[in-house]
PDBQT receptor file of N, H, CA, C and O in Angstrom, charges set to zero:
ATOM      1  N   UNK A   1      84.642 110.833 143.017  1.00  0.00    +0.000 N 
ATOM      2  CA  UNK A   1      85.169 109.631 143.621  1.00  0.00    +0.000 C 
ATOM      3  C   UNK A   1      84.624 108.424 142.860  1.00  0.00    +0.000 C 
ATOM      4  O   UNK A   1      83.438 108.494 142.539  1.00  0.00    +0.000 OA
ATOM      5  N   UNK A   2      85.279 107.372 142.535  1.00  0.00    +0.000 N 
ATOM      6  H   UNK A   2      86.242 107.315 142.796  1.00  0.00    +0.000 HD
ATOM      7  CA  UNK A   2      85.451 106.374 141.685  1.00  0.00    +0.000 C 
ATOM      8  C   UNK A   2      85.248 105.313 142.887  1.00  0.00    +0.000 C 
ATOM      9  O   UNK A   2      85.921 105.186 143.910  1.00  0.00    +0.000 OA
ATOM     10  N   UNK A   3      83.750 104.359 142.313  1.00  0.00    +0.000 N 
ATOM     11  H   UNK A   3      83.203 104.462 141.482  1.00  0.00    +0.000 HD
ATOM     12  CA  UNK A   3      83.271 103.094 143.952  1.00  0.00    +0.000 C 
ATOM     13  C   UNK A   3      83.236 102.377 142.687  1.00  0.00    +0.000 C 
ATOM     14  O   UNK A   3      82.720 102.559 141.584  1.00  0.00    +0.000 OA
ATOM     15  N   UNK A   4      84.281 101.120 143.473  1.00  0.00    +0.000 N 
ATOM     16  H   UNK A   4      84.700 100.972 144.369  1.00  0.00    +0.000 HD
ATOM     17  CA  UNK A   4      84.304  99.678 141.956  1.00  0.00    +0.000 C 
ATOM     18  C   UNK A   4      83.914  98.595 142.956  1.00  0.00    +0.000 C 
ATOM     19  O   UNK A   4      84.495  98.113 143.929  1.00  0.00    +0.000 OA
ATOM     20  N   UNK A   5      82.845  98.400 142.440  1.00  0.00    +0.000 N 
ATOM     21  H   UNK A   5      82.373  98.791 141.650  1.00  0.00    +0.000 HD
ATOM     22  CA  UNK A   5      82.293  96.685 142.586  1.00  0.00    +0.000 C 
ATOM     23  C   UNK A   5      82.978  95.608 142.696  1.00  0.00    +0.000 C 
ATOM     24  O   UNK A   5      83.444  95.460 141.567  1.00  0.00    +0.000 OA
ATOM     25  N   UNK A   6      83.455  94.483 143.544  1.00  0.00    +0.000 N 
ATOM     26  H   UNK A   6      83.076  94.603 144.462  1.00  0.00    +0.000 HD
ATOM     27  CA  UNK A   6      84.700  93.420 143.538  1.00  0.00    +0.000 C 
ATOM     28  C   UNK A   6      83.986  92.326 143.653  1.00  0.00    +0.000 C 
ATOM     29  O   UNK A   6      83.498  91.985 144.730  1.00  0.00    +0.000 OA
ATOM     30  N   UNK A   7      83.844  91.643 142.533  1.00  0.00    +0.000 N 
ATOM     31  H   UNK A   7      84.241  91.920 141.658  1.00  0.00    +0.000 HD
ATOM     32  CA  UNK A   7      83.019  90.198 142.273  1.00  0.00    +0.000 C 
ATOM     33  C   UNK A   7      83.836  88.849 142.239  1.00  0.00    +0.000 C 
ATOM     34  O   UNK A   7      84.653  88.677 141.334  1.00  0.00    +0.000 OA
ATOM     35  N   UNK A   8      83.701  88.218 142.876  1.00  0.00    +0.000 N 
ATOM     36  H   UNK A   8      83.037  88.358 143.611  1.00  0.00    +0.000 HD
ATOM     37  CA  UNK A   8      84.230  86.797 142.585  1.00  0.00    +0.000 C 
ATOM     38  C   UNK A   8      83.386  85.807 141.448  1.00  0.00    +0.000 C 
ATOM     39  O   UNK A   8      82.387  85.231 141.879  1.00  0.00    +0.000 OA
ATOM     40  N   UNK A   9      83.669  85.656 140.388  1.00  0.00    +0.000 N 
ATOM     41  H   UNK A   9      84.481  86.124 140.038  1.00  0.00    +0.000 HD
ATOM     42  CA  UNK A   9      83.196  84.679 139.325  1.00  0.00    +0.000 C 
ATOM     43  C   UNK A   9      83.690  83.482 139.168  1.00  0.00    +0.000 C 
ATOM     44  O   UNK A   9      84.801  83.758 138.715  1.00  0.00    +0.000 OA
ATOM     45  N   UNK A  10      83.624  82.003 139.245  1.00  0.00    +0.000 N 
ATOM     46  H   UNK A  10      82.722  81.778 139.614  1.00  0.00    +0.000 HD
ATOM     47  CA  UNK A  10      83.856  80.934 139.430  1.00  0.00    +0.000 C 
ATOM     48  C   UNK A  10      83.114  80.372 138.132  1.00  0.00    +0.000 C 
ATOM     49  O   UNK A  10      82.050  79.798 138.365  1.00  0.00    +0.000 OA
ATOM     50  N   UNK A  11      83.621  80.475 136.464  1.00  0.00    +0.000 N 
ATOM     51  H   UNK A  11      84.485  80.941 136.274  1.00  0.00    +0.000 HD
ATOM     52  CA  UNK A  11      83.183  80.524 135.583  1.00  0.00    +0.000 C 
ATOM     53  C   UNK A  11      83.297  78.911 135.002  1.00  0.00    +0.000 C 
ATOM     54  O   UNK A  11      83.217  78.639 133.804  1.00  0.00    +0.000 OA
ATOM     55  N   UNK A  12      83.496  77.908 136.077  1.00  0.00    +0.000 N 
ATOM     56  H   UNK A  12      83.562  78.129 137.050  1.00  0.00    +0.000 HD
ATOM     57  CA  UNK A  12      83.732  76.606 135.579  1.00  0.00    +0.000 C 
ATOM     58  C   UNK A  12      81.812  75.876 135.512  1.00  0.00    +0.000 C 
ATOM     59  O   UNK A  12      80.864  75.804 136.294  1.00  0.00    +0.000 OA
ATOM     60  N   UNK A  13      82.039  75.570 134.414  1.00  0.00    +0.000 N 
ATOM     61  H   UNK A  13      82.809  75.628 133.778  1.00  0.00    +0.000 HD
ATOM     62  CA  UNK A  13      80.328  74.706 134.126  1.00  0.00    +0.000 C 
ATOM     63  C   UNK A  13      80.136  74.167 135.593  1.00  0.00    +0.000 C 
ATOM     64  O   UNK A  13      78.956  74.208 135.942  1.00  0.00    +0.000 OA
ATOM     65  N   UNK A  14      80.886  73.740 136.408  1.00  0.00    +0.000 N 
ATOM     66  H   UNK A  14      81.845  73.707 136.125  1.00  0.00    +0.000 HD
ATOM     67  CA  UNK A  14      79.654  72.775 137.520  1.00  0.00    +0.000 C 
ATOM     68  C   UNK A  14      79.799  73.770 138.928  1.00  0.00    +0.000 C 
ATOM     69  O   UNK A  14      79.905  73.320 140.069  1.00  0.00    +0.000 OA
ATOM     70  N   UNK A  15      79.778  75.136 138.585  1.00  0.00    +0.000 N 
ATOM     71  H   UNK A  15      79.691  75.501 137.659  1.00  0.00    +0.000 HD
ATOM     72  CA  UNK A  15      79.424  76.106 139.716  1.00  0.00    +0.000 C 
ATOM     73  C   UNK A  15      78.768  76.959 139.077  1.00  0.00    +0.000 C 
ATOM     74  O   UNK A  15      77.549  76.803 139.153  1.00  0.00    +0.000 OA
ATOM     75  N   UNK A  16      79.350  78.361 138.078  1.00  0.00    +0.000 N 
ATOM     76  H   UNK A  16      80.340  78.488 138.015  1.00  0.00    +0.000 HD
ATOM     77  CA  UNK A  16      79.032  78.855 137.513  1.00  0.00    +0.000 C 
ATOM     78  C   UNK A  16      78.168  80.030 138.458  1.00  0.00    +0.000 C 
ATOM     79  O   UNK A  16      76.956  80.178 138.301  1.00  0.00    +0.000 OA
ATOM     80  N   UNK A  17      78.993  80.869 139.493  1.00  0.00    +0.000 N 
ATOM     81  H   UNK A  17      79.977  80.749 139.620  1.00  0.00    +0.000 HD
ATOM     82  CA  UNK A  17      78.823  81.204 140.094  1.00  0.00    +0.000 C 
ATOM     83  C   UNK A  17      79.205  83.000 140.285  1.00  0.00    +0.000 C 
ATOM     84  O   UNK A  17      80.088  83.550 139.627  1.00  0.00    +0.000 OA
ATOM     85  N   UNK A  18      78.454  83.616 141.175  1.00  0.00    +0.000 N 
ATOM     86  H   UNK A  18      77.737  83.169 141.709  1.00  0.00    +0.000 HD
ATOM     87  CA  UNK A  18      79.151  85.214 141.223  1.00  0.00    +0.000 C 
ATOM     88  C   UNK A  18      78.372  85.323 142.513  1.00  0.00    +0.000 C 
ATOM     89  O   UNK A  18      77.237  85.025 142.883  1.00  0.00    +0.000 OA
ATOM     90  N   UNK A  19      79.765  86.037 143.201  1.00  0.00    +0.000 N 
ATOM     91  H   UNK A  19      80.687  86.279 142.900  1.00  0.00    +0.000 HD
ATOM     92  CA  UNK A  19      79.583  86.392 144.562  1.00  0.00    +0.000 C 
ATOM     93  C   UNK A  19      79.999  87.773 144.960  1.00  0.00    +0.000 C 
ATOM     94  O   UNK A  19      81.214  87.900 144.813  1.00  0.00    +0.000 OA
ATOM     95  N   UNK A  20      79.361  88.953 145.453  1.00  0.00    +0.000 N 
ATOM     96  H   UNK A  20      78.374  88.850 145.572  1.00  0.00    +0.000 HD
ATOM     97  CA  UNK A  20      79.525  89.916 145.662  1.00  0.00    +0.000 C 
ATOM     98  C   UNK A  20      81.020  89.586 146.573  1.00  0.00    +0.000 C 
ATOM     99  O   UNK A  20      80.971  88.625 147.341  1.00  0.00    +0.000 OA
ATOM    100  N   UNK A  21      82.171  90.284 146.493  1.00  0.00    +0.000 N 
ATOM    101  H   UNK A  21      82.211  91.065 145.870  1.00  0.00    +0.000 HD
ATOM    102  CA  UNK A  21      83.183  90.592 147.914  1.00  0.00    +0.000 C 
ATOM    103  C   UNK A  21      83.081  92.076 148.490  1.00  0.00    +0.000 C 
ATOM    104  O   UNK A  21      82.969  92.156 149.714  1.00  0.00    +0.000 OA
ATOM    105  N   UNK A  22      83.099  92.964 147.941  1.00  0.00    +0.000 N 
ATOM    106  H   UNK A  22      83.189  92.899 146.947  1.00  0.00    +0.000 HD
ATOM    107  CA  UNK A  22      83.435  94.064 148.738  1.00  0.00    +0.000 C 
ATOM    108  C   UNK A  22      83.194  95.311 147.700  1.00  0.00    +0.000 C 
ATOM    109  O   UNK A  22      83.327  95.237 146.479  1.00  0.00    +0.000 OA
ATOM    110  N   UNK A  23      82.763  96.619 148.545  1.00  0.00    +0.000 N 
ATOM    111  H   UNK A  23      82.655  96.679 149.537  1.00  0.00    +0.000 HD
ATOM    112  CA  UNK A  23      83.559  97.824 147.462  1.00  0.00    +0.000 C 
ATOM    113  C   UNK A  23      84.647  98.436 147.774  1.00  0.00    +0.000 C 
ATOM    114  O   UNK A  23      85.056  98.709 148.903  1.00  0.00    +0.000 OA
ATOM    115  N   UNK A  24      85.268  98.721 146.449  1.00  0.00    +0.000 N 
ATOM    116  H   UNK A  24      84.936  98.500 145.532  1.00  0.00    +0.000 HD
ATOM    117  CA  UNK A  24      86.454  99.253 146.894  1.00  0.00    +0.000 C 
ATOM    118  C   UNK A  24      86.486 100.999 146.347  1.00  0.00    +0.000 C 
ATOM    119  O   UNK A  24      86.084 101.427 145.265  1.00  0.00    +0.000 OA
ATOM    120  N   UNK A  25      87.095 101.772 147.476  1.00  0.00    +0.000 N 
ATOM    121  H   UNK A  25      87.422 101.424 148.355  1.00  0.00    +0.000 HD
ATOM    122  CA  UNK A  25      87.060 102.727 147.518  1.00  0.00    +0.000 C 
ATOM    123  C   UNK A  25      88.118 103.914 147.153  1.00  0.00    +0.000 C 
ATOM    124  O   UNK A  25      87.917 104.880 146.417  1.00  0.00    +0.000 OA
ATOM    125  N   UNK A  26      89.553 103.499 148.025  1.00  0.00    +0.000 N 
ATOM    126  H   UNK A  26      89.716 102.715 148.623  1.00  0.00    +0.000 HD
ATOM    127  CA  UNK A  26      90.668 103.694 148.106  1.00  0.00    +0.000 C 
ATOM    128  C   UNK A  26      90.913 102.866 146.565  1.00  0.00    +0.000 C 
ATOM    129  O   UNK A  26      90.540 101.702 146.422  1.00  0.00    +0.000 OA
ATOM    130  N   UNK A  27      91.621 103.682 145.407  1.00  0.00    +0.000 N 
ATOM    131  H   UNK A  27      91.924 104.628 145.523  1.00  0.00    +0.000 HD
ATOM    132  CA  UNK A  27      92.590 102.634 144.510  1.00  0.00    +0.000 C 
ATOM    133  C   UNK A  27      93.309 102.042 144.993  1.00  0.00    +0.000 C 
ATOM    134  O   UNK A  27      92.876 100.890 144.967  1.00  0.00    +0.000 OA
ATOM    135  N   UNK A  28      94.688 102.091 145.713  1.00  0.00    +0.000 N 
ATOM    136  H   UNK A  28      95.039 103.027 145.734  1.00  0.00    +0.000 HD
ATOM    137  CA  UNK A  28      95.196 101.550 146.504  1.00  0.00    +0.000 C 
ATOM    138  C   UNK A  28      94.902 100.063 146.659  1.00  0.00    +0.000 C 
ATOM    139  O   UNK A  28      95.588  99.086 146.359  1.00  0.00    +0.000 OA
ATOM    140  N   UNK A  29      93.561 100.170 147.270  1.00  0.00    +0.000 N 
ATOM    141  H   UNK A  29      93.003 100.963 147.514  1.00  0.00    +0.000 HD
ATOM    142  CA  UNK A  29      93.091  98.705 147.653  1.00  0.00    +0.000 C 
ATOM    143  C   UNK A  29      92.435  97.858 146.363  1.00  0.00    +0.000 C 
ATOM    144  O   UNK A  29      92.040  96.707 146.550  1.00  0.00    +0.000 OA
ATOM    145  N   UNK A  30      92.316  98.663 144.684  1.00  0.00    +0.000 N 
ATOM    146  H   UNK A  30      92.637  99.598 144.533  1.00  0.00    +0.000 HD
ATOM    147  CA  UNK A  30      92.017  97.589 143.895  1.00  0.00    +0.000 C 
ATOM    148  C   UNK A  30      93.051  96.360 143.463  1.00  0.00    +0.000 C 
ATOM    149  O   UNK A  30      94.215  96.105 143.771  1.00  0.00    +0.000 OA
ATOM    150  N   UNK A  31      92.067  95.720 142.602  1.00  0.00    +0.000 N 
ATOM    151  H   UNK A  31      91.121  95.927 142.352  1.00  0.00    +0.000 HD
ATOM    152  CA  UNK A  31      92.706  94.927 141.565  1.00  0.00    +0.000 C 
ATOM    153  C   UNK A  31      93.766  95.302 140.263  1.00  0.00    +0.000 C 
ATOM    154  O   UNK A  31      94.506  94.624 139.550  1.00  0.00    +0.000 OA
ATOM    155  N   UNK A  32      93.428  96.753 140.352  1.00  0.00    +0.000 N 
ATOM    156  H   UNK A  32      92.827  97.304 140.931  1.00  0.00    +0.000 HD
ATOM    157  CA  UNK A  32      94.122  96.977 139.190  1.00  0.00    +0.000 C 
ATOM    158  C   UNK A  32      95.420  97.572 139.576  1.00  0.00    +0.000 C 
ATOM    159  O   UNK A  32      96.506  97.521 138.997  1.00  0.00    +0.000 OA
ATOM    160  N   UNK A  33      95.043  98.195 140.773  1.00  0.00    +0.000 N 
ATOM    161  H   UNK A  33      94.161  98.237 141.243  1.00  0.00    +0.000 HD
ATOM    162  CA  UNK A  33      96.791  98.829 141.263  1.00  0.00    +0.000 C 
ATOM    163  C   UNK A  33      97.416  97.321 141.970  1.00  0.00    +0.000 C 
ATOM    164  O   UNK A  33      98.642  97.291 142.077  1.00  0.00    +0.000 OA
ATOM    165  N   UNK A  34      96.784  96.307 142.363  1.00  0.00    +0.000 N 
ATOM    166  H   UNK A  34      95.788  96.331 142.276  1.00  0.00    +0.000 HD
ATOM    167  CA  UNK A  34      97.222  94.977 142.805  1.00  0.00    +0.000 C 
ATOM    168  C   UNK A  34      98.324  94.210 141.662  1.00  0.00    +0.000 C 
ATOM    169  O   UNK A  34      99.418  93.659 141.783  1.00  0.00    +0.000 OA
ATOM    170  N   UNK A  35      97.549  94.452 140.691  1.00  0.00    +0.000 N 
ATOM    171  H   UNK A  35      96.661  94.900 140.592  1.00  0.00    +0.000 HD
ATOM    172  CA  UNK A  35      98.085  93.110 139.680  1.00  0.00    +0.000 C 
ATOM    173  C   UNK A  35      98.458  94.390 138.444  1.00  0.00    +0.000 C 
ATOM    174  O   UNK A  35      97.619  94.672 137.588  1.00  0.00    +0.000 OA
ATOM    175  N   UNK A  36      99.694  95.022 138.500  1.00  0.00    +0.000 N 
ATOM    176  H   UNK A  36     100.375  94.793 139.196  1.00  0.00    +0.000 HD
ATOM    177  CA  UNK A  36     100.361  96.274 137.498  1.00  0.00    +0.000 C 
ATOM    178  C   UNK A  36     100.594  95.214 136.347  1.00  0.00    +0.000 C 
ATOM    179  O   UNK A  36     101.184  94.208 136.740  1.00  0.00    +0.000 OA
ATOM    180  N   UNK A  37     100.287  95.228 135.148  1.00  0.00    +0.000 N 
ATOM    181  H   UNK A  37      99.807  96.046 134.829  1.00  0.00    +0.000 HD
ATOM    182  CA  UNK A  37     100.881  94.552 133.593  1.00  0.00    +0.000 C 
ATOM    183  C   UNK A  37      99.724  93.416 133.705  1.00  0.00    +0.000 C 
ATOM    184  O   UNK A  37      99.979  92.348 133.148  1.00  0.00    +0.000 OA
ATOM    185  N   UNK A  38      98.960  93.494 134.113  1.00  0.00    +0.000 N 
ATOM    186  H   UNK A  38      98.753  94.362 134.566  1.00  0.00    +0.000 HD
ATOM    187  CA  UNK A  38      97.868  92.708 133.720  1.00  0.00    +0.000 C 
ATOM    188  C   UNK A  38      96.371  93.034 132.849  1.00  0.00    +0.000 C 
ATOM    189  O   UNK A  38      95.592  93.923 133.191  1.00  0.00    +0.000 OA
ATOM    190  N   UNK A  39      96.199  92.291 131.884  1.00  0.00    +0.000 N 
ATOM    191  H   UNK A  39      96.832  91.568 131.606  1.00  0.00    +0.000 HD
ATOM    192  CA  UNK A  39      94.993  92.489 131.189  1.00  0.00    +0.000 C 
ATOM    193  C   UNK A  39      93.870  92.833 131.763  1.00  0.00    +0.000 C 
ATOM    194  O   UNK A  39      93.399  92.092 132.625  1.00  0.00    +0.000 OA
ATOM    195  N   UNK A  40      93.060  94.320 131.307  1.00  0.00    +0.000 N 
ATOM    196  H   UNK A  40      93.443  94.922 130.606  1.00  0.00    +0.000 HD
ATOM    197  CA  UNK A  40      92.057  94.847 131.976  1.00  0.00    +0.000 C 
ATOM    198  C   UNK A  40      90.663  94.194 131.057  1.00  0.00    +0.000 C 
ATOM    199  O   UNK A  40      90.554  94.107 129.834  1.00  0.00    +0.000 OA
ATOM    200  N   UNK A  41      89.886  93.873 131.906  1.00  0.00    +0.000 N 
ATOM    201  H   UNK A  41      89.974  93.945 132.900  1.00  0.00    +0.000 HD
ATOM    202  CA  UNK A  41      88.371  92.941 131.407  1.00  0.00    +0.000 C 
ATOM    203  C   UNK A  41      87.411  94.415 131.692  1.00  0.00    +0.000 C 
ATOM    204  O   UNK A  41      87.502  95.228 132.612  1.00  0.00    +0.000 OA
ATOM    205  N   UNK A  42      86.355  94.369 130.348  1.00  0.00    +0.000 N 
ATOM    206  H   UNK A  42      86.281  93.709 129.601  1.00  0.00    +0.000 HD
ATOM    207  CA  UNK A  42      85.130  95.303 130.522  1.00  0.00    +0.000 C 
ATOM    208  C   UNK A  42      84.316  94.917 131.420  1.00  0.00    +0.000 C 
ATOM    209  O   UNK A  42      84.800  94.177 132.276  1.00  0.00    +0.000 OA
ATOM    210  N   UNK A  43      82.796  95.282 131.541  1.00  0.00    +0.000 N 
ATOM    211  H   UNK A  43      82.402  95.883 130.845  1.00  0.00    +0.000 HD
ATOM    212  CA  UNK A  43      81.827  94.595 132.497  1.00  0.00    +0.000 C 
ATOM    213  C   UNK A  43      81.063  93.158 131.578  1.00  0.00    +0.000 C 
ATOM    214  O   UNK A  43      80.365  92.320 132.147  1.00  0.00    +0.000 OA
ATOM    215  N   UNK A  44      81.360  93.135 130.202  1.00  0.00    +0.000 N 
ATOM    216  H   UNK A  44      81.927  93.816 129.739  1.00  0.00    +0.000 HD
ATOM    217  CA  UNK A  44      81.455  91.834 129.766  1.00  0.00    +0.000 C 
ATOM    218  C   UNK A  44      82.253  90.889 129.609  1.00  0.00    +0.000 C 
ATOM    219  O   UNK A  44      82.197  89.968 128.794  1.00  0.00    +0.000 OA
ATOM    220  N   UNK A  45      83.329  91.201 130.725  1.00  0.00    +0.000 N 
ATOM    221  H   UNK A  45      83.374  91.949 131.387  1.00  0.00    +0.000 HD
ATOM    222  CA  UNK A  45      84.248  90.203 130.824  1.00  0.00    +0.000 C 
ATOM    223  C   UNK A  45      85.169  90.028 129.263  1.00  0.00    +0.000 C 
ATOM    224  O   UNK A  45      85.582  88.905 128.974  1.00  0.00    +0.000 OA
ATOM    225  N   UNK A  46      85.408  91.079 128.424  1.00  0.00    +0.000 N 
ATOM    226  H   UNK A  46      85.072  91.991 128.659  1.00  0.00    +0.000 HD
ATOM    227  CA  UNK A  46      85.819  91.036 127.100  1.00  0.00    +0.000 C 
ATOM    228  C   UNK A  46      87.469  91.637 127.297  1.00  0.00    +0.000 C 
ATOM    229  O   UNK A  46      87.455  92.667 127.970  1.00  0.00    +0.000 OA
ATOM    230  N   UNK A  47      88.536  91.318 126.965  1.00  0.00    +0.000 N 
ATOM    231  H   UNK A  47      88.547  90.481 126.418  1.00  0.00    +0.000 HD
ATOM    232  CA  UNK A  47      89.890  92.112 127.231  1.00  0.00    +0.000 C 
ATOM    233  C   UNK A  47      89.872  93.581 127.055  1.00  0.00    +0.000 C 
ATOM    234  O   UNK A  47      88.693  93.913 126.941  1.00  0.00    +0.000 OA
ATOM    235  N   UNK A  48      90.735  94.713 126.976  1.00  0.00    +0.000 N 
ATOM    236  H   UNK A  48      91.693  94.444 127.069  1.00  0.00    +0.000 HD
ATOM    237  CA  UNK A  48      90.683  96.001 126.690  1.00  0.00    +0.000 C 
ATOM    238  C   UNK A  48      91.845  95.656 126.500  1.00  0.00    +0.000 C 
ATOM    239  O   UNK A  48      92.539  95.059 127.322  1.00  0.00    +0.000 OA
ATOM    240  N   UNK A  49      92.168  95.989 125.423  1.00  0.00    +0.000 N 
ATOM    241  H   UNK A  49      91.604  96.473 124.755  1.00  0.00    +0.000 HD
ATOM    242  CA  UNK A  49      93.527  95.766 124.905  1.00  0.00    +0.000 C 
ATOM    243  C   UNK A  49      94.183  97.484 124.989  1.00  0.00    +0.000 C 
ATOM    244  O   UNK A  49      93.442  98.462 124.884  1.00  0.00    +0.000 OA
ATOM    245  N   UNK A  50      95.693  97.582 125.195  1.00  0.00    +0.000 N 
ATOM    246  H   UNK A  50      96.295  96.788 125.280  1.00  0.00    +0.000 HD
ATOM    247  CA  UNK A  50      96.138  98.457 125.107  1.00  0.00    +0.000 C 
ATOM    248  C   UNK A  50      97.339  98.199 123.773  1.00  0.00    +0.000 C 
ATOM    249  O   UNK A  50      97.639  97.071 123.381  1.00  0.00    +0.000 OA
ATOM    250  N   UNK A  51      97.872  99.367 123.250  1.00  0.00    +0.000 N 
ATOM    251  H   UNK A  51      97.628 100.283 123.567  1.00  0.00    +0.000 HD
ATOM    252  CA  UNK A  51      98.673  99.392 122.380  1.00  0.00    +0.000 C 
ATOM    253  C   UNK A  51     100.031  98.412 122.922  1.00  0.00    +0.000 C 
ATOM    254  O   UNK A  51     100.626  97.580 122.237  1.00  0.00    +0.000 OA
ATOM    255  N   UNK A  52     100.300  98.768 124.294  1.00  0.00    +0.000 N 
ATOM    256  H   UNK A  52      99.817  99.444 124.851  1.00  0.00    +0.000 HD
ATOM    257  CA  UNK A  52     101.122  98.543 124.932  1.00  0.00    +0.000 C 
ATOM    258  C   UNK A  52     100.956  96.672 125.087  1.00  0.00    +0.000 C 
ATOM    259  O   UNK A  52     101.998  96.017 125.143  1.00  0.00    +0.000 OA
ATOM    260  N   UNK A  53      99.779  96.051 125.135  1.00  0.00    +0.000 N 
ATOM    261  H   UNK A  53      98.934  96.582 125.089  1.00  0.00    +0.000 HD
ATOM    262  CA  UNK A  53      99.411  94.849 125.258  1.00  0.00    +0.000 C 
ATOM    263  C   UNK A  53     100.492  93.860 124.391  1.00  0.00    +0.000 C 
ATOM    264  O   UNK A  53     101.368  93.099 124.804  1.00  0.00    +0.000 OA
ATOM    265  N   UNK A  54     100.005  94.235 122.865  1.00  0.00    +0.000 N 
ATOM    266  H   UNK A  54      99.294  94.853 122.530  1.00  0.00    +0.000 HD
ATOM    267  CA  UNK A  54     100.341  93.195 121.639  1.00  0.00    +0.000 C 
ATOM    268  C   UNK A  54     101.156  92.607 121.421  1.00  0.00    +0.000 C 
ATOM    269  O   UNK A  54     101.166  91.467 120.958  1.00  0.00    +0.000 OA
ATOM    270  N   UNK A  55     102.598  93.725 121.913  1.00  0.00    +0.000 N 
ATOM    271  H   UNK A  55     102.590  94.651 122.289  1.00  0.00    +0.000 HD
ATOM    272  CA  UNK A  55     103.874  92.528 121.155  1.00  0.00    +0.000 C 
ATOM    273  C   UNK A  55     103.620  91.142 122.785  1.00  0.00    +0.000 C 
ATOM    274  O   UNK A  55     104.094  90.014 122.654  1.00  0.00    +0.000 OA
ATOM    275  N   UNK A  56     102.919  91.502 124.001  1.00  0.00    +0.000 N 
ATOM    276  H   UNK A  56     102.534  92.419 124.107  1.00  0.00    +0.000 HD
ATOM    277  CA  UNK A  56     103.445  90.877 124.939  1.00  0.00    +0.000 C 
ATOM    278  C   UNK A  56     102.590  89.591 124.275  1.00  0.00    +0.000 C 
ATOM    279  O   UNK A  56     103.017  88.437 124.257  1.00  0.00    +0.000 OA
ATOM    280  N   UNK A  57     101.147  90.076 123.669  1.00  0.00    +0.000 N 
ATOM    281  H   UNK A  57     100.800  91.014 123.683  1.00  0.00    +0.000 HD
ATOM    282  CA  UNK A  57     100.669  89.001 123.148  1.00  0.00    +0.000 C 
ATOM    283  C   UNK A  57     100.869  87.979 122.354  1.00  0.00    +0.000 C 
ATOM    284  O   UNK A  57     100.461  86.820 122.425  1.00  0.00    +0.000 OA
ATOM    285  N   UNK A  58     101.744  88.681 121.353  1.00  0.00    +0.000 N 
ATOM    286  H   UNK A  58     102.076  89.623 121.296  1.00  0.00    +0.000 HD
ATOM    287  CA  UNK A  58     101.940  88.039 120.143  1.00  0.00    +0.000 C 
ATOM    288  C   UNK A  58     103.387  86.933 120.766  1.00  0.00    +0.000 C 
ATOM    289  O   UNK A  58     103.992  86.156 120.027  1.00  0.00    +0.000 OA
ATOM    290  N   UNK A  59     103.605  87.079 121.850  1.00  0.00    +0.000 N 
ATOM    291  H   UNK A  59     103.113  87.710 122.450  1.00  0.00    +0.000 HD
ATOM    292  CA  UNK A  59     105.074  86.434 122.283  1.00  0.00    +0.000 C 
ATOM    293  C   UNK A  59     104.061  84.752 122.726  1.00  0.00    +0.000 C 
ATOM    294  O   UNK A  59     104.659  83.766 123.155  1.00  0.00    +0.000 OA
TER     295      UNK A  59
């Protein structure tokens, strides 16, 4: 079973903030089955690009 951490980051200079929200348990209830065709971030906040990504990028 797969437990994902759900952080709120507020990455603007005059907060600069991270707030625990919740774990999520059920996929169902992530971010990633939430938001389908959206760019996946590592735990350094860096893109993971898929093959599938580029031409949308390059548009």
């Amino acid at each position: 079973m797969d437990v994902r951490l759900r952080y709120c980051l507020d990455l603007r200079p005059c907060k600069l903030t991270c707030i625990f929200e919740k774990a999520v348990i059920k996929e169902a209830d992530s971010l990633i089955a939430a938001c389908l065709g959206e760019i996946r971030a590592d735990k350094y906040l860096l893109p993971v690009l898929q093959e599938a990504d580029y031409p949308r990028l390059a548009k």
